[in-house]
C-alpha positions in Angstrom: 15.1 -7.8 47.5 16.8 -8.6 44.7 14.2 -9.3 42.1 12.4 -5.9 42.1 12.6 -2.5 41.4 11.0 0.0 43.4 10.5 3.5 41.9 11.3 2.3 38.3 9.6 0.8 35.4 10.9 -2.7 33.9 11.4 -1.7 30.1 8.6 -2.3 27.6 9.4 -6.0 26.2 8.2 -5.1 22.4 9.4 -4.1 18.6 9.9 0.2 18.8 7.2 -0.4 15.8 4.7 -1.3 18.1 5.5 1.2 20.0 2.6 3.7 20.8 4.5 7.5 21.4 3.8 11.1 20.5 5.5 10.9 17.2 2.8 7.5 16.4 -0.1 9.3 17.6 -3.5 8.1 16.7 -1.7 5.3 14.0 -3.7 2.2 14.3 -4.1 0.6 11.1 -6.8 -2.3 10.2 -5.7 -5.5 11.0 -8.3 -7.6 9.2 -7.7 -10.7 7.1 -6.8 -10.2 3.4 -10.4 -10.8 2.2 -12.2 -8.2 4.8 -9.5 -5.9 3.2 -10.5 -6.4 -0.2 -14.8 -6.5 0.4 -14.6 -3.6 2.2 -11.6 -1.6 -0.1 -11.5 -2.9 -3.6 -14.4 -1.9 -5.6 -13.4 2.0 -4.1 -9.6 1.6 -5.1 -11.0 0.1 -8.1 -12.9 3.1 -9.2 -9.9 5.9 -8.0 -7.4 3.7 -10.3 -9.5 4.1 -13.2 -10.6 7.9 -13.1 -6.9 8.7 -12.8 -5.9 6.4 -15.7 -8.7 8.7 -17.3 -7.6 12.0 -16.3 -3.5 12.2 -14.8 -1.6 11.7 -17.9 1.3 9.7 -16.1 -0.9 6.9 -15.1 -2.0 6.3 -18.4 1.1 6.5 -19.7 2.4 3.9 -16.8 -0.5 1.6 -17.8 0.3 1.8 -21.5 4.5 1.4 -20.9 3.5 -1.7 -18.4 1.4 -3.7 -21.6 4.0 -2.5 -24.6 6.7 -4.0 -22.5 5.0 -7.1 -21.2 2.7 -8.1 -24.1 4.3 -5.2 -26.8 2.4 -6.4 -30.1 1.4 -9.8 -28.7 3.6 -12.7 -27.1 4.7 -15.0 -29.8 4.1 -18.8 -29.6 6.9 -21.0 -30.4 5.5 -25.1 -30.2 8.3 -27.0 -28.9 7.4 -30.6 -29.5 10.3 -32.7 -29.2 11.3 -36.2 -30.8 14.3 -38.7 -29.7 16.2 -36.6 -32.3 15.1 -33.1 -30.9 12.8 -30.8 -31.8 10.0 -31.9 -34.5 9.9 -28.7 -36.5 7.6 -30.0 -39.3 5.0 -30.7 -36.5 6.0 -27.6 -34.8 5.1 -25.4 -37.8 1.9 -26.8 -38.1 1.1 -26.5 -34.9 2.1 -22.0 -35.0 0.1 -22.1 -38.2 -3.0 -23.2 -36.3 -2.7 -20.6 -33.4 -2.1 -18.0 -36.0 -5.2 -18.5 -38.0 -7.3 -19.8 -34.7 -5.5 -15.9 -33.0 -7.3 -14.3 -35.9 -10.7 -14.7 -34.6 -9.8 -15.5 -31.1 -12.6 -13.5 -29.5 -15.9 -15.2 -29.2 -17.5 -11.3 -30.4 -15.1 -11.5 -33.5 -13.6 -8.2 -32.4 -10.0 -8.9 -30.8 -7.4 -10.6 -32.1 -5.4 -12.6 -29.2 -2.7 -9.9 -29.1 -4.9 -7.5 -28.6 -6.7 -9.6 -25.8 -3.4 -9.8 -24.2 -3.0 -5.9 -24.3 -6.4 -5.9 -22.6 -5.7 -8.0 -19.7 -2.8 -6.5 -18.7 -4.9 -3.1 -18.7 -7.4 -5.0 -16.5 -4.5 -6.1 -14.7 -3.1 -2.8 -14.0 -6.5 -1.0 -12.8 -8.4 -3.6 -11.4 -5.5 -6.2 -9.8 -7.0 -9.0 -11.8 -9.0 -10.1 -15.2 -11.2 -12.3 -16.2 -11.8 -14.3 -19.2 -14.5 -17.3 -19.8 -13.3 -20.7 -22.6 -16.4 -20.9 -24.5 -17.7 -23.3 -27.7 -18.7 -20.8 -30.6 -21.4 -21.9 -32.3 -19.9 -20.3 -35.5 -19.0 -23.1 -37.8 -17.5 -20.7 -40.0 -14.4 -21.1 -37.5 -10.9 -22.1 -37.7 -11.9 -24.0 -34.3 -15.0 -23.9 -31.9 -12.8 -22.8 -28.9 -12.7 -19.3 -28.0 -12.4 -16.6 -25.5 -14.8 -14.5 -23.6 -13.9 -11.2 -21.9 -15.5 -9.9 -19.1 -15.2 -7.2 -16.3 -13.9 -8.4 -13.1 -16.8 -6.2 -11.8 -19.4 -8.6 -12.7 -18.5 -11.0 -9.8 -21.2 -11.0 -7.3 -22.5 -12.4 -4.6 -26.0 -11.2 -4.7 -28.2 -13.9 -5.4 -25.8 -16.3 -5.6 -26.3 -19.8 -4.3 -23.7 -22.3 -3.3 -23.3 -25.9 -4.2 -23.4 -28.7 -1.2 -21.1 -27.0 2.0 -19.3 -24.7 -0.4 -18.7 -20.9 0.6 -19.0 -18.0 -1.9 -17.1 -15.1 -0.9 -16.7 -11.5 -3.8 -18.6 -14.2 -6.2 -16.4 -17.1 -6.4 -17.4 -20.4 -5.1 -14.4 -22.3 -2.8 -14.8 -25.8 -1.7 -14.9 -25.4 2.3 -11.8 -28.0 3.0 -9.2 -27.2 0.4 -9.8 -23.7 -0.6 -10.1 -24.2 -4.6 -12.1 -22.5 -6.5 -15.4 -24.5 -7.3 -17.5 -22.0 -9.8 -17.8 -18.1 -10.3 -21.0 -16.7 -10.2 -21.5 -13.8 -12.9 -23.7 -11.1 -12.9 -25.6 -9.2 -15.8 -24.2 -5.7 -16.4 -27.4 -4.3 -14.9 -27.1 -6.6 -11.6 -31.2 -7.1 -12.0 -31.1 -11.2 -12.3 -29.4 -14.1 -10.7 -26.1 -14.7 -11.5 -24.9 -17.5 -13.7 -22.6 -19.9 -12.2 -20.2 -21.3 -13.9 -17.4 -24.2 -13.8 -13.6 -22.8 -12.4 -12.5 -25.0 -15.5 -13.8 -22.6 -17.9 -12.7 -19.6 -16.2 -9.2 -17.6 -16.1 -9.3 -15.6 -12.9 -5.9 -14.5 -12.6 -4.2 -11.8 -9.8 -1.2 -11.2 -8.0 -1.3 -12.9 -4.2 0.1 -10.5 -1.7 -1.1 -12.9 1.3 -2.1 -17.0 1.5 -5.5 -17.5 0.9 -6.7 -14.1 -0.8 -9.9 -14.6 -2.8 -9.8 -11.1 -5.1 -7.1 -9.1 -6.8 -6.4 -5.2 -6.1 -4.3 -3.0 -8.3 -0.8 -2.4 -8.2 -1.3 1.7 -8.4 -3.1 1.2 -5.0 -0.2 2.6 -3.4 -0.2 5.6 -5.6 -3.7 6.9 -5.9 -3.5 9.1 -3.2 -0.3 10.9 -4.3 -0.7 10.6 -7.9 -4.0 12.4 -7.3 -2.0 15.2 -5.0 0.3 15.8 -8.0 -3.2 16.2 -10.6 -4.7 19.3 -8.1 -1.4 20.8 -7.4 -0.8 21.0 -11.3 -4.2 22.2 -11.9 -4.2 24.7 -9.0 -0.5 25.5 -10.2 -1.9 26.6 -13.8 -5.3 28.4 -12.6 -3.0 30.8 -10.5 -1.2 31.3 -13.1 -3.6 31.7 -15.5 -6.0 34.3 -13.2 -2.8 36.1 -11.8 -2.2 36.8 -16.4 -5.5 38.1 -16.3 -5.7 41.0 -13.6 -3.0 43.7 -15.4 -3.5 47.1 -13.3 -6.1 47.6 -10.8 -6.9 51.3 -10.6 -7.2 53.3 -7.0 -9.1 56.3 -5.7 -10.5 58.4 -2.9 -14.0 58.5 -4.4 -15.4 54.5 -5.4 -18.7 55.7 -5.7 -17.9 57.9 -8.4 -15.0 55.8 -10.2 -17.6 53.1 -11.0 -20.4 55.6 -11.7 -18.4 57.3 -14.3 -17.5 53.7 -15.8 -20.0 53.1 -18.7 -22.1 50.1 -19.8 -20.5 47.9 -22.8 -23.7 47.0 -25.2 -24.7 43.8 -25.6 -23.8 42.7 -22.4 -26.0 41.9 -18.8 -25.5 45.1 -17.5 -21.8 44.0 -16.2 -19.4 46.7 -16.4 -16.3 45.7 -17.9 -12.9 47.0 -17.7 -9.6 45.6 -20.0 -6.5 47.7 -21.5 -5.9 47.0 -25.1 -2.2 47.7 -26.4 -1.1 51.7 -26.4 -3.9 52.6 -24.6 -3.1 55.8 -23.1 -6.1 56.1 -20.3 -6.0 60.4 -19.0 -7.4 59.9 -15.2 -9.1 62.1 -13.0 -8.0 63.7 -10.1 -6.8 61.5 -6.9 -7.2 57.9 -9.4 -4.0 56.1 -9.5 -3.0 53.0 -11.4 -1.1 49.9 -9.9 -0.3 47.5 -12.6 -0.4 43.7 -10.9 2.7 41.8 -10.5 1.6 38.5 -11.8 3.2 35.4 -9.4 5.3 33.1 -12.0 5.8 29.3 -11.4 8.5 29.0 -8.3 11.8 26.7 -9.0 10.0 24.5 -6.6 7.4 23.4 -8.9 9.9 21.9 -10.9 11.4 19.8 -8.1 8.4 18.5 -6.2 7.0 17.4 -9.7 10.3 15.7 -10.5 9.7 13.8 -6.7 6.3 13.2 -6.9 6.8 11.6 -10.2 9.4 9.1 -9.0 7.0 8.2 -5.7 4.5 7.6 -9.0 7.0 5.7 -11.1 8.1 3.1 -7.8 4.2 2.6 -7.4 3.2 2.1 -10.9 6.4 -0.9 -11.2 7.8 1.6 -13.7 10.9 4.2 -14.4 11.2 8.0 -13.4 12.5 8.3 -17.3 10.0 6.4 -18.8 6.7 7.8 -17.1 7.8 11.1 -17.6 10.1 10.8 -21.0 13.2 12.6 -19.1 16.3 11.5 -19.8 18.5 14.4 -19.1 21.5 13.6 -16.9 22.1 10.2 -17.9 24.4 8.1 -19.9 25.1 5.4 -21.4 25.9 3.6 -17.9 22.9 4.7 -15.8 20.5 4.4 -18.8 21.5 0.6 -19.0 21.2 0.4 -15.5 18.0 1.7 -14.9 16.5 -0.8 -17.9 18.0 -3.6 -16.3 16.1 -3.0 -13.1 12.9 -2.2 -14.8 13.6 -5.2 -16.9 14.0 -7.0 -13.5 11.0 -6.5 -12.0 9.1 -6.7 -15.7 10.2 -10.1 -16.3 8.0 -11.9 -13.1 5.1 -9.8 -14.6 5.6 -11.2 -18.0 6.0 -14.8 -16.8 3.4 -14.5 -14.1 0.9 -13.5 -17.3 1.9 -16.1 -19.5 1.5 -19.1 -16.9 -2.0 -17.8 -15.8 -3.4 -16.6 -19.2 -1.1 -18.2 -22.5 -0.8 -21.8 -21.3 -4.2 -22.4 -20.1 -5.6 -21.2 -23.1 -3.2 -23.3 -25.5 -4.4 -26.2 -23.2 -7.6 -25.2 -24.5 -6.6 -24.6 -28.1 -4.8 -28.0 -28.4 -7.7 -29.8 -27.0 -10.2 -28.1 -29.6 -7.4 -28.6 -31.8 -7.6 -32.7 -31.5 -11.2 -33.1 -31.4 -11.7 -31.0 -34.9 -9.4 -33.3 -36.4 -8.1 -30.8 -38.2 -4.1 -32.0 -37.3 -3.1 -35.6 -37.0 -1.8 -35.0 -33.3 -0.9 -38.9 -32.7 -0.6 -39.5 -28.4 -1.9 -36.1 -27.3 -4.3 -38.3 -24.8 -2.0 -40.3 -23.2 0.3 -37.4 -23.3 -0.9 -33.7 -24.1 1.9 -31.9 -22.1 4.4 -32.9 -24.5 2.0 -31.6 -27.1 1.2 -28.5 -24.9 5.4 -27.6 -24.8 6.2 -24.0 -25.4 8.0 -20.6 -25.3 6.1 -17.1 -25.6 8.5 -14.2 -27.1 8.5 -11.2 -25.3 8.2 -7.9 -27.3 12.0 -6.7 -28.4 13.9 -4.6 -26.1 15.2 -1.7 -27.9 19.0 -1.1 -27.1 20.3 2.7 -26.6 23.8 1.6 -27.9 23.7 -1.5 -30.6 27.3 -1.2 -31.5 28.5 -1.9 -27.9 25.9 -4.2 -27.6 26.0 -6.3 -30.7 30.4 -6.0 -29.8 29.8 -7.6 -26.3 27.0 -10.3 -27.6 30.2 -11.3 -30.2 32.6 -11.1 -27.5 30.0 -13.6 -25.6 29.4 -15.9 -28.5 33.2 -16.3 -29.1 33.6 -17.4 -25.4 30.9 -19.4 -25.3 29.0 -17.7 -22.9 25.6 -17.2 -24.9 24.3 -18.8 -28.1 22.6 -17.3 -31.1 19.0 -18.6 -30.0 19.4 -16.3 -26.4 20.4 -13.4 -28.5 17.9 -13.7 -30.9 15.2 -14.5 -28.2 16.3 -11.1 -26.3 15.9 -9.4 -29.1 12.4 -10.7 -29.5 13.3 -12.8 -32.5 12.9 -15.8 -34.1 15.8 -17.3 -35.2 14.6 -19.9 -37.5 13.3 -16.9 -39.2 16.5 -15.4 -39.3 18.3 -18.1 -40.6 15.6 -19.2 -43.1 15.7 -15.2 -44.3 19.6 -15.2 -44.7 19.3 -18.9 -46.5 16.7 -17.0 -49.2 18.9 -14.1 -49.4 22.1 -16.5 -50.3 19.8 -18.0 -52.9 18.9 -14.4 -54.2 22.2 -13.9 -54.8 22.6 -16.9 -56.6 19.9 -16.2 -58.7 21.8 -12.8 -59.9 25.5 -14.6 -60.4 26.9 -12.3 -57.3 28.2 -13.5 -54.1 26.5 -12.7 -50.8 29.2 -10.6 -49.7 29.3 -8.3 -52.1 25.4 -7.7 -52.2 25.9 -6.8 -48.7 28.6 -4.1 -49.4 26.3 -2.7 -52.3 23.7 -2.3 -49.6 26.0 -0.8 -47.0 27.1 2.0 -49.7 24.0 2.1 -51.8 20.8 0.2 -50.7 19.1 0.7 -53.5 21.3 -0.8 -56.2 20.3 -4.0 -55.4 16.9 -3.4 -57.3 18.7 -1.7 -60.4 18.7 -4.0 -63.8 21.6 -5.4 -64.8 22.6 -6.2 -61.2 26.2 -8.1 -61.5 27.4 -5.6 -63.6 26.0 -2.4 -62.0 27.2 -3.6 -58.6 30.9 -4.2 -59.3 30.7 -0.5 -61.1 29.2 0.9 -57.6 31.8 -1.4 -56.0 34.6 0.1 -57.7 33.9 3.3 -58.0 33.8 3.4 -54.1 37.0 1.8 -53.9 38.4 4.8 -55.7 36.6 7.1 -54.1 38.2 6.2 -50.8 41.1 6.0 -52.4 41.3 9.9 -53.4 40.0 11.0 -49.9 42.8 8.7 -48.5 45.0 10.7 -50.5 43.3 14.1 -50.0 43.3 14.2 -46.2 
């Protein structure tokens, strides 16, 4: 018979990852939808990431490298209303001076400014997987504007109590709408969880997280992968330093054929609780009695191999954490120029979605907000921002700078760029985190300084190169072409010296 095999097994028709062997063993993980995952994980995860943000240095240093890179000292906004004849940077300017004064008091508790609720969310984001923050209507009329933000622990979502709407579902304290899946209201507890929980619009909340899989509900941090190692590293450090630190304390341990009376000859140091304590002070020359011998302890040092699993464990923790080896743990030895670059630009990589993720879930919504509180105040002539507020709503956020470890190559291959056309002065500035209409107008007022003093800009410029502080000396024209020539012959005689 052709078709069949007798004696032998057909092959197993399935992925080797399936596969159930002796090297698998007992490995069957969970598989539960996203949301099961997240009622029955989270809140646990939750509380691990933040007692090791408290106590294991490197994940509170990869929590605060993660906001100074994203946020740094708050993401600037640049208004980019346009015209027929481009940008309208009257309108613009008016529009930044609002946000600045209205980012003063940002914070409906008058404690944050709006930078610093940005560094704040990205904590939250980084522990918890998500944050929360509710648009409010202060009732302050000492305002810049009535719109402001409320900040609240993701923690405070609940179910308890909570009572749906119509044929919506509620599910970790948000309300969806059964056919579409949008989020209806959220449903807030008290910090106490003792009464019901408010519920209140999705259009006045900013949920945000990260989706790892379609229809997840809740946010979970991104350290999740970590905990478990990160916390390995924390006891074998601590277990590392208390051997060494008990193995210090035992010096020499004294031997003989008659305990009984060793300790019975040993007196009783006053003031104690009748403990008897022994300890060798320096040139202590101890005579001993017949048959007692002393062994002085051999303390166990730190192995070369606490070096190199620490090294390891701290890259599993830096690939977790969405950071660097060299900047969670400051090491840079071993690299150059070449593989220093390299390693930012990955970092920068994977730092840039973050960044852009944060700005289109928490900076956007809440200029929406801003504008609108903005045009009813009528505090700004804002002429079609009903029949068209995106245009109005048109922006760019600067990221923080990013500090370069070689400027000269750097600034010689942004030239090189410029020359060819490959870049303009606006992306340069913009990578630098810089503004460059603040740039130019700083370079127009330093032309005009000049002026003022009857010099030309270029030689201010090489009286600050050789002597930055000659530009505030009296009698400036004259002084500077003295420090001017003097240099000149300076260089001359060390020409002729060397």
């Amino acid at each position: 018979m052709s078709g069949c095999r007798i004696g032998r097994q057909w092959p197993k028709r399935q992925y080797a990852a399936a596969s159930v062997s002796n090297s698998t063993g007992n490995w069957l993980p969970a598989d539960q939808g996203v949301n099961a995952l997240l009622r029955s994980s989270a809140p646990q995860v939750r509380a691990r990431v933040r007692q090791m943000v408290r106590d294991f240095p490197f994940f509170a240093r990869a929590v605060n490298i993660l906001s100074a890179y994203t946020v740094g000292r708050g993401l600037r906004y640049q208004a980019q209303l346009r015209t027929k004849t481009g940008l309208d940077r009257k309108t613009n300017q008016q529009l930044e001076d609002h946000f600045s004064w209205w980012a003063d008091e940002a914070d409906v508790a008058g404690k944050l400014h709006f930078a610093e609720i940005e560094d704040l969310m990205q904590r939250q984001d980084c522990e918890c997987g998500e944050f929360l923050v509710l648009m409010v209507q202060s009732p302050n009329r000492r305002r810049h504007l009535p719109f402001a933000l409320q900040i609240l622990e993701s923690d405070w979502l609940t179910d308890n109590y909570a009572l749906a709407q119509g044929d919506n579902l509620i599910d970790q304290g948000i309300e969806y709408d059964r056919t579409s899946g949008a989020p209806v209201a959220y449903h807030i507890s008290d910090p106490d969880n003792i009464r019901q929980p408010r519920r209140i619009p999705a259009e006045y909340v900013l949920h945000h997280y990260q989706h790892h899989r379609p229809g997840q509900h809740r946010g979970i941090s991104p350290f999740t992968a970590g905990v478990l190692i990160a916390n390995s590293l924390q006891d074998y450090v601590g277990a590392t330093v208390d051997t060494a630190k008990m193995a210090a304390k035992y010096l020499a341990i004294v031997t003989t054929q008659n305990p009984l009376a060793f300790q019975a000859g040993r007196g009783v140091v006053e003031g104690t609780s009748g403990q008897r304590l022994e300890y060798l002070e320096n040139a202590i020359i101890e005579y001993l009695r017949p048959g007692e011998e002393i062994k002085f302890a051999s303390p166990q040092t730190i192995g070369g191999q606490f070096d190199s699993f620490t090294r390891f464990v701290l890259r599993v923790t830096a690939i977790s954490t969405g950071t660097t080896y060299e900047l969670l743990s400051g090491d840079t030895s071993g690299m150059n120029y070449s593989t220093f670059k390299a390693s930012n630009n990955a970092f920068y990589a994977m730092l840039d979605p973050r960044r852009d993720r944060f700005v289109r879930h928490l900076n956007r919504p809440v200029l929406r907000g801003f504008l609108d509180s903005l045009y009813l105040s009528n505090k700004m002539v804002m002429p079609g921002y009903l029949s068209n507020p995106r245009a109005w709503g048109r922006s760019s956020w600067m990221h923080p700078e990013r500090p370069s470890n070689d400027p000269l190559r750097d600034s010689k291959a942004d030239s090189n760029d410029l020359d060819r056309c490959l870049t303009s002065p606006q992306r340069i500035a913009a990578r630098r985190g810089l503004d460059i209409e603040e740039i130019l107008d700083e370079i127009a007022e330093f032309n005009q300084l000049c002026q003022q003093r009857g010099i030309t800009p270029q030689q201010a410029s090489t009286a600050l190169a050789n002597n930055p502080a000659a530009l505030g000396a009296e009698g400036d024209s004259a002084r500077l072409q003295q420090l001017i020539s003097s240099q000149l012959e300076d260089n001359a005689l060390l020409a002729e010296t060397e």
